[in-house]
N, C-alpha and C positions, 0 to 999 in steps of 0.2 A: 392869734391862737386858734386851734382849728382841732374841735373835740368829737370824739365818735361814740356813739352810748350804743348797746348791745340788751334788748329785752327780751324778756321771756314772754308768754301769751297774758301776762298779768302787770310785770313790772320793771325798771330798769336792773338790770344783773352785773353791767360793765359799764367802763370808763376807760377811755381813753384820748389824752391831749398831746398836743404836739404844737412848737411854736418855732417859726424860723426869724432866727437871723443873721450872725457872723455864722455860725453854727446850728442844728437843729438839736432842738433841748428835746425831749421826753418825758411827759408825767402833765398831770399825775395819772398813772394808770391803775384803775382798781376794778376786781371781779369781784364779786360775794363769792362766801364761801361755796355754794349749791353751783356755781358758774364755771368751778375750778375742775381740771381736770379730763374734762371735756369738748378740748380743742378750741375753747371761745377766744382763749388767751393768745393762741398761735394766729387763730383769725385776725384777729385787730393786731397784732404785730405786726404777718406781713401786709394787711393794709397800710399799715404808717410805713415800713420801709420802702412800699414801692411810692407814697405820699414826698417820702425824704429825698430817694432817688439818691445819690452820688454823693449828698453832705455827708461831714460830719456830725454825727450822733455824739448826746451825752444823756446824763438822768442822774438823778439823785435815788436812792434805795436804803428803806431802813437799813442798817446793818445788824440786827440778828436776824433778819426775814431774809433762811436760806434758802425758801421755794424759791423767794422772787430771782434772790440772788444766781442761783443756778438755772431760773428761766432764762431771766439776760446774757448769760453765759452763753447759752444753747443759739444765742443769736448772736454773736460774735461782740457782746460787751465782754470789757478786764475792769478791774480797779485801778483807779487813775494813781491811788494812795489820798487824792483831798478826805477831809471827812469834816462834818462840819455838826454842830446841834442843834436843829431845829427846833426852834421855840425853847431853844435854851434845855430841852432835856430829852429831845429825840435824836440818840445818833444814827445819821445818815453818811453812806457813803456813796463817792462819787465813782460810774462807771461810761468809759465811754468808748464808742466800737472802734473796732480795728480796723484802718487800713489795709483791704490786702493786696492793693497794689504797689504799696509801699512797708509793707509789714509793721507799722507802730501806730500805738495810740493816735485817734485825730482828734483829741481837746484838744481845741486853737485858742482855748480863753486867755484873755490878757493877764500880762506877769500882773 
């Protein structure tokens, strides 16, 4: 796993992890609220995609957090449709980026 942290002149403000293997996973990525807004998010994103290079991408994302959700968006994630509960009472859904040399979802996770 390979994580990037993002500070302010005081303290850490970001987070962001990134792990490869059949596939490159995403997360967990978190800004404080004072972080957001501000380009810091777009930052460390395209650091990890030029990190990812040519894999496939996926991530897990609460599902009522529609900032996050419309960020990943803005970077070529869909909903896969998985959804899953973390810790049994967080739902998260699954989002993973698009092929566009092939136009579809590239979760290659096992049936």
């Amino acid at each position: 796993m390979t994580c990037r942290t993002v500070r302010s002149t005081v303290e850490i403000v970001g987070l962001m992890c990134g792990r490869r293997d059949e596939w490159v996973t995403l997360g967990p990525m978190y800004l404080l609220n004072e972080a957001q807004g501000h380009g810091t998010g777009s930052q460390l994103m395209s650091e990890f995609l030029d990190w990812a290079g040519d894999a496939p991408i996926r991530l897990w994302v609460t599902a009522y957090n529609e900032r996050a959700i419309r960020f990943y968006e803005r970077y070529g994630f869909t909903p896969t449709g998985e959804q899953e509960l973390w810790k049994g009472r967080l739902p998260n859904i699954r989002m993973a980026r698009i092929d566009t040399a092939i136009g579809k979802i590239t979760d290659r996770s096992p049936a």
